[in-house]
C-alpha positions in Angstrom: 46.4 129.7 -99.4 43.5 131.2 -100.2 41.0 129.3 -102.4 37.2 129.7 -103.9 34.6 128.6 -101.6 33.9 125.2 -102.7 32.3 122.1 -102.1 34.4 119.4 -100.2 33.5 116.6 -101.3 34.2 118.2 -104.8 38.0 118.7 -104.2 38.3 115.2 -102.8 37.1 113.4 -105.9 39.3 116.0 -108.2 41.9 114.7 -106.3 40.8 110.9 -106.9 40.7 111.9 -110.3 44.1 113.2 -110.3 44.9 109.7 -109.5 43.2 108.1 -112.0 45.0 109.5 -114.9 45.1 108.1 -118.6 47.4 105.0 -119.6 51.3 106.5 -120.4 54.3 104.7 -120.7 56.5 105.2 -118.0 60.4 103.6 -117.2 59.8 100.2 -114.7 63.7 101.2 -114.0 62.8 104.7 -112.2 58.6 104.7 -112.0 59.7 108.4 -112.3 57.6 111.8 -112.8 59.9 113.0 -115.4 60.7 116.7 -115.7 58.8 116.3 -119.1 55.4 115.0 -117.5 55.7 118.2 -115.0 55.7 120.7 -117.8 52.2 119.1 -118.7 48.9 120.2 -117.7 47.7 118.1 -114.3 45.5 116.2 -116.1 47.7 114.9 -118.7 50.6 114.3 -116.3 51.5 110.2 -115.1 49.9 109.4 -112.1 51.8 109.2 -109.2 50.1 105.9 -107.9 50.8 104.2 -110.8 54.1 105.2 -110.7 54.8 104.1 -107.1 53.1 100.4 -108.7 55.3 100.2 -111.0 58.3 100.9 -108.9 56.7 98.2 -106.9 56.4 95.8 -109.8 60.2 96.7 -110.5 61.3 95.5 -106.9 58.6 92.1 -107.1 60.4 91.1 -110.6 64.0 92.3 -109.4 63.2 89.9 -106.1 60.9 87.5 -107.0 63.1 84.9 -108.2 65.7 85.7 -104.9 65.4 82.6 -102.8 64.0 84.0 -99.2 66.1 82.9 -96.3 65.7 79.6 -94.1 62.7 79.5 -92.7 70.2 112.4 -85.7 70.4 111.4 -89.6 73.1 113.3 -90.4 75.8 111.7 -89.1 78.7 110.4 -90.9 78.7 107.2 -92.9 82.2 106.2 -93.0 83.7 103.4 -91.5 83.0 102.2 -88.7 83.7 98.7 -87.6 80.6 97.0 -85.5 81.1 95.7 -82.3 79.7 92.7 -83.0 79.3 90.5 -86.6 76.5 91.9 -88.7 74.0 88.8 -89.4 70.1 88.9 -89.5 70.1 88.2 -85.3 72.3 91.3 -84.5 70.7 94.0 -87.7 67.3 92.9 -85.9 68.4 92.9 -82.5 70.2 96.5 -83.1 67.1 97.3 -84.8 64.6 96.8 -81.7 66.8 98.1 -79.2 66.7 101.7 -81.6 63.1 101.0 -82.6 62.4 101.8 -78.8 64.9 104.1 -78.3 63.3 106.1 -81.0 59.6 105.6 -79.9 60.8 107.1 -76.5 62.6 110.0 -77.5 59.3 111.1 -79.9 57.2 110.3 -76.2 59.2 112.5 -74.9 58.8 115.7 -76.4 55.2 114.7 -77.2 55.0 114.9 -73.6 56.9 118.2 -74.0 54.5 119.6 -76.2 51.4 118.6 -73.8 52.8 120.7 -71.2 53.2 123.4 -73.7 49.5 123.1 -74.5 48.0 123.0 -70.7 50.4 126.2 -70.1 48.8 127.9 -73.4 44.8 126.7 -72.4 45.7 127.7 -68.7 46.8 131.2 -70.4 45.7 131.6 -73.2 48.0 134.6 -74.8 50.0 134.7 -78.4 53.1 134.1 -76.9 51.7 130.6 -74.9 50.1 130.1 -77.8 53.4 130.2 -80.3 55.1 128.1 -77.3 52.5 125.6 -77.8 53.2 125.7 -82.1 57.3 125.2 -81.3 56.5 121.9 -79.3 54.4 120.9 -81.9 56.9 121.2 -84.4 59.9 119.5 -82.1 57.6 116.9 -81.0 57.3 116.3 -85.0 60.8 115.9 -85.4 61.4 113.1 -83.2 58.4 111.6 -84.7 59.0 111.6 -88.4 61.7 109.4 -88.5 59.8 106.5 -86.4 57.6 105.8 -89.6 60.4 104.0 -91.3 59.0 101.6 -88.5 55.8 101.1 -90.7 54.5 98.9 -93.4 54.4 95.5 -92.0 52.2 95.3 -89.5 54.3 96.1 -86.6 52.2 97.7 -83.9 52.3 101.4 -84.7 50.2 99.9 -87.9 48.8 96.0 -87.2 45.9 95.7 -89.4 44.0 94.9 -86.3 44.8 97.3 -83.8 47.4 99.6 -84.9 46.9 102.9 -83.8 48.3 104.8 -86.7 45.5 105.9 -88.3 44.4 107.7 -85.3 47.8 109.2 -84.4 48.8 110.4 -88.4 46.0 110.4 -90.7 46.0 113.0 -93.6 45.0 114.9 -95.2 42.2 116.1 -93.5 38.9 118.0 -94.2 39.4 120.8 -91.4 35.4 121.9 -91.4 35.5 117.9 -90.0 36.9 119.4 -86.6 36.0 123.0 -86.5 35.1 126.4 -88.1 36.6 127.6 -91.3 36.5 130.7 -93.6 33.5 129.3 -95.7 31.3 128.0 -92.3 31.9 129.8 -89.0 29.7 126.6 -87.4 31.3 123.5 -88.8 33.1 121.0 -86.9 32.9 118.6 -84.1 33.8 121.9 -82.0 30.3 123.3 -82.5 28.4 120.2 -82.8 26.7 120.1 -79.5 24.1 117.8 -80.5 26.2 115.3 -82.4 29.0 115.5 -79.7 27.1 116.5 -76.9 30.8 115.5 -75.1 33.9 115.6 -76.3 35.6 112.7 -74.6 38.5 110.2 -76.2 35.9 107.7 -76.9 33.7 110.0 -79.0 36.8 111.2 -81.0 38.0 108.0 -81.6 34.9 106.7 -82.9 34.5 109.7 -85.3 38.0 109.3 -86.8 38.0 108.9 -90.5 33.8 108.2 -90.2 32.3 108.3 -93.6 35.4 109.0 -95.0 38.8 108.9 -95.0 39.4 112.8 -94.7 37.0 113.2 -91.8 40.2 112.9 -89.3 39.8 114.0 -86.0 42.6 113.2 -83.9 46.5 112.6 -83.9 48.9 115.1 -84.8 47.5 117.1 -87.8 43.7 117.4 -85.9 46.4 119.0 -82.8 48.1 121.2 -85.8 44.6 122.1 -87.3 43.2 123.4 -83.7 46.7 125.5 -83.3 46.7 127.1 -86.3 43.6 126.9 -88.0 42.7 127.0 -91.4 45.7 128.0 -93.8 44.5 130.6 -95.7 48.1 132.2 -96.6 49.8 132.2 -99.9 53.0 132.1 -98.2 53.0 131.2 -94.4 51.1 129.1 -92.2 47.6 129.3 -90.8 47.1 132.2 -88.1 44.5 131.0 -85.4 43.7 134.1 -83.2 44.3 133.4 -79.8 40.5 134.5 -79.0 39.1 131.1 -79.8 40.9 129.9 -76.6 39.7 132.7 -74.6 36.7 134.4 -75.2 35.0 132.4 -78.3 31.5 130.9 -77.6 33.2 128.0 -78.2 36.4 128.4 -76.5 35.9 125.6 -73.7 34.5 122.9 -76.3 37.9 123.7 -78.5 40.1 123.5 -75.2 38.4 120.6 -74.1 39.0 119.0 -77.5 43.1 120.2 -77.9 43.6 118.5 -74.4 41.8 115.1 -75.2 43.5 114.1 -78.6 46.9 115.2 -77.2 46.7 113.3 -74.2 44.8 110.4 -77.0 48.1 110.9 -79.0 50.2 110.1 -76.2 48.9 107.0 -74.8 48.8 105.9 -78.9 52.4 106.6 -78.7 53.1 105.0 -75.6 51.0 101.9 -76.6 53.0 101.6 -79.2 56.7 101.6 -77.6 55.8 99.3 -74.6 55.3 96.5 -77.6 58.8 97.2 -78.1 60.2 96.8 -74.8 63.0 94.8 -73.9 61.0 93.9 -70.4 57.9 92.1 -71.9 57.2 93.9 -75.1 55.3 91.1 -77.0 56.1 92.5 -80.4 59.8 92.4 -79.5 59.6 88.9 -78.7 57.9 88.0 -81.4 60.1 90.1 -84.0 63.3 88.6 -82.8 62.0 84.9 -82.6 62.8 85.0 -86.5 65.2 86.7 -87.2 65.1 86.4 -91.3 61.7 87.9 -91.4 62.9 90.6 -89.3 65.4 92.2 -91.5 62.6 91.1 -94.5 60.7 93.7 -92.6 63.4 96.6 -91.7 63.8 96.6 -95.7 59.9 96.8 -96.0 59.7 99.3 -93.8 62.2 101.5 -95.6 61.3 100.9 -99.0 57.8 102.0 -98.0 58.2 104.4 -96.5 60.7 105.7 -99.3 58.8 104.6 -102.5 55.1 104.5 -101.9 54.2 107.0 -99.4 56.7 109.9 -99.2 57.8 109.9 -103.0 54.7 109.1 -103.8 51.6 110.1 -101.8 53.2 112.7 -100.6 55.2 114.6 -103.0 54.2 113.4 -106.0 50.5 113.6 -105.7 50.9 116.8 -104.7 52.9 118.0 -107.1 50.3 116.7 -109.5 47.3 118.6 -108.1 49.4 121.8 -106.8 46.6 121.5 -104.1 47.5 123.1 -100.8 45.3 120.4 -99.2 47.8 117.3 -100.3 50.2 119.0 -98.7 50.9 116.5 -95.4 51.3 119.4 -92.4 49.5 122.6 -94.4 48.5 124.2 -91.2 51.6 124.6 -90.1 53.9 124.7 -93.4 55.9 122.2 -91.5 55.8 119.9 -94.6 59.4 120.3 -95.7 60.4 118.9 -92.5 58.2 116.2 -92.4 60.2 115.3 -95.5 63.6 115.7 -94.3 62.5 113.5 -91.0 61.3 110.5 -93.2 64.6 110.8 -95.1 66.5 110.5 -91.7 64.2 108.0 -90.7 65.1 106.0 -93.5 69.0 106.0 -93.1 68.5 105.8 -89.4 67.3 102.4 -89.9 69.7 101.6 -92.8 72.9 102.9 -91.0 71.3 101.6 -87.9 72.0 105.1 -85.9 69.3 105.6 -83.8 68.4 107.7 -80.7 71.6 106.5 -78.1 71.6 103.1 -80.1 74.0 101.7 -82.8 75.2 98.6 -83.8 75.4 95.8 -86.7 73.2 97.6 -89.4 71.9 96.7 -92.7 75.1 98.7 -94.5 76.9 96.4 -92.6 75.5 93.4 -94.2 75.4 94.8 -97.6 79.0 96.0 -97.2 79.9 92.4 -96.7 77.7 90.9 -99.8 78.2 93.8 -102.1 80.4 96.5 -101.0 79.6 98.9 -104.2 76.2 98.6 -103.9 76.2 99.5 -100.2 78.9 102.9 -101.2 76.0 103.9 -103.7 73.3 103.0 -101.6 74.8 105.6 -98.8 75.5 108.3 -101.3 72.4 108.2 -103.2 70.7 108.7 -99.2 72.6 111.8 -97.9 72.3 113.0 -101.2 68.8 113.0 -100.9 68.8 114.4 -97.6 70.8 117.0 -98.0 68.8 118.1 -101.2 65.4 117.9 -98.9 67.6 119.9 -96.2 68.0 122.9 -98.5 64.5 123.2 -99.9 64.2 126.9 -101.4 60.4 127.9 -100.1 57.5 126.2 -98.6 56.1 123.1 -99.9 53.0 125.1 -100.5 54.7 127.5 -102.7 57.3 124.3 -104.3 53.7 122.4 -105.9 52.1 125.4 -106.9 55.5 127.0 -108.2 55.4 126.7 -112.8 58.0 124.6 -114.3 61.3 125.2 -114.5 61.5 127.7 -111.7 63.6 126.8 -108.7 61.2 126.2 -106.3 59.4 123.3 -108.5 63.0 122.3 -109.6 64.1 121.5 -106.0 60.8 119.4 -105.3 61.2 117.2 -109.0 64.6 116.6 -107.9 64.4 115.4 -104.4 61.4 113.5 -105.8 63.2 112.1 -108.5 66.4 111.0 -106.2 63.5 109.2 -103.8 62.1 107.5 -107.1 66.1 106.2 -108.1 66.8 104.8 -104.3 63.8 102.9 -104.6 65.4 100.2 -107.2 68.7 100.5 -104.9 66.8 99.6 -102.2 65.2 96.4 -104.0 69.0 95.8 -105.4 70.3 95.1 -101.4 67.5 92.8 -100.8 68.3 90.8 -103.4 72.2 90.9 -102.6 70.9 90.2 -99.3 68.7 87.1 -100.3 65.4 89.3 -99.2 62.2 88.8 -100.8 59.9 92.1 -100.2 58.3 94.8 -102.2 57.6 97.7 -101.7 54.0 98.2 -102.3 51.9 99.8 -99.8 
């Protein structure tokens, strides 16, 4: 999309603002964006963080007085009979076993993709290159469902070590990494006095560096370097395949694309060996209790579902219409980052992972409250199905006026994520959980 030269800086604290918006009533029930609030001006329209606190707020008063314990996405939903009784040791143990079984199959074609990319900087031509953009994109696939693994300090995001802010941070300033339409010599790329060498240690230590949009590695820094700056109203960015071959900077950019996806990759890997069933010391740790663990598969969902894709990433940008909110906008691959979390989220819940299944949470809520579990697995493929069928690009969905189609399909996957969120908090509490949702 093609915007005004501008400063930065300035569009990040418009979009600060955007969160800061004026007191408003809103519905503790739904902490919804109504269809109402969209027909407003940006600045007059609920903010999306305070909706996803008050849908928080909703699941700490729903649970708060619940005693705590002791101590491929689509597939069909109906009945199936476990092999072995659903309680809180076999959910979690199911729930390992798939945690790792999904953490390898994203490895996998993340190692796919890296042979893409050597084959592309070894030959640098527009059909390696679009090889190269399709690995991308399948390697995203398998890992957008493995966030429904986040949000409770498990190791993809320990609040000491965890590596996910250098393997998914967003959104990003681009001109952080390299050129763009307003500065031909931004970026790390042409900073040869600032980054004399571009090594893993260098990158790391510049990620999200005097701010939190200065990202410069993981998969969106991999996306920005293979297809540039967006600058389309309606299709992705179009990064000529010169700036791998002849460029003055060509080497420096090469050199750059091959150390954050092999940084990516060890991330990754980092992350699934704590999972192992041979010595992963998360593991161990995860399944020494098991009561906490399913406390934190329903975190992890809920999360996921409530505060960050309804709301950071949909809603906000729906509020601002800004292409830069928009989580893969190099790409346009946004729509599917949203159909992956979805599957992500009843992956866990149905406990149908990559090659694994067992005793899953609908199990156990089938048992305590066999209604709630029915609506609870409606109200998901629902959702999915709506975010499966998206009618145009996310860009052209949050720019699109009210009432059309396009901004109709986007308020009303949004709105279905807003209403799981309180069916979510409703199985904890028939499960005797205490958790909330807040991120």
């Amino acid at each position: 999309m093609t915007e005004e030269p501008r400063d930065r800086a300035h569009r990040v604290r418009a979009r600060e603002l955007a969160l800061l918006a004026h007191p408003y009533k809103v519905s503790l029930m739904k902490g919804s964006l109504t269809r109402k609030d969209l027909m407003l001006e940006p600045s007059q329209r609920p903010s999306p963080r305070a909706r996803a606190a008050a849908a928080a707020v909703l699941a700490a008063l729903l649970l708060g007085a619940c005693g705590g314990s002791d101590d491929d996405g689509t597939a069909s939903s109906t009945d199936s009979t476990p092999a072995q009784e659903a309680d809180a040791t076999t959910v979690a143990t199911t729930y390992a076993d798939g945690v790792l079984a999904a953490y390898d199959a994203s490895i996998e074609s993340a190692t796919a993709m890296q042979g893409s990319i050597e084959a592309f900087l070894e030959d640098p031509t527009d059909e390696s290159l679009a090889a190269a953009r399709e690995a991308w994109v399948a390697a995203r696939d398998d890992y957008g469902p493995t966030e429904a693994f986040r949000f409770y300090n498990s190791p993809i995001d320990d609040a000491d070590d965890g590596p996910e802010g250098q393997i998914n941070a967003w959104p990003m300033d681009e001109a952080y990494v390299d050129y763009v339409e307003e500065d031909s010599d931004a970026g790390i790329v042409s900073d040869t006095e600032g980054f004399p060498e571009i090594s893993a240690e260098s990158l790391r230590e510049a990620n999200e560096e005097g701010g939190e949009t200065n990202v410069s590695t993981g998969w969106h820094a991999i996306e920005f370097l293979l297809w540039g700056q967006d600058l389309s109203d309606d299709g992705p960015g179009d990064r000529p395949v010169r700036d791998y071959a002849d460029d003055a900077m060509a080497d420096r950019r090469a050199t750059y694309l091959t150390v954050t996806t092999q940084q990516l990759l060890e991330d990754l890997t980092g992350v699934r060996d704590e999972w192992a069933t041979d010595g992963g010391e998360y593991r161990a740790l995860f399944l020494s209790d098991p009561d906490q663990a399913l406390e934190n598969i329903i975190r992890g969902i809920g999360a996921l579902n409530t505060g960050e894709l309804a709301g950071e990433r949909i809603a906000v940008a729906l509020e601002t219409g800004d292409q830069e909110d928009e989580h893969s906008c190099f790409s346009d691959n946004t729509n599917a980052d949203v159909v992956n979390n979805i599957k992500g989220v009843r992956m866990v819940y149905m406990a149908e992972f990559p090659g694994v299944t067992g005793p899953s949470l609908d199990d156990l809520l089938t048992e305590a409250n066999p209604e709630l579990a029915e609506a609870l697995r409606t109200r998901i493929d629902a959702t999915l199905a709506e975010a499966q069928t998206f009618p145009a690009t996310f860009e052209t969905m949050i720019a699109a006026e009210a009432d059309t189609p396009e901004n109709e399909a986007l308020v009303s996957v949004l709105t279905s994520l807003e209403d799981l969120g309180p069916q979510l908090a409703d199985a904890a509490q028939a499960l005797e959980v205490t958790v909330n949702f807040e991120l």
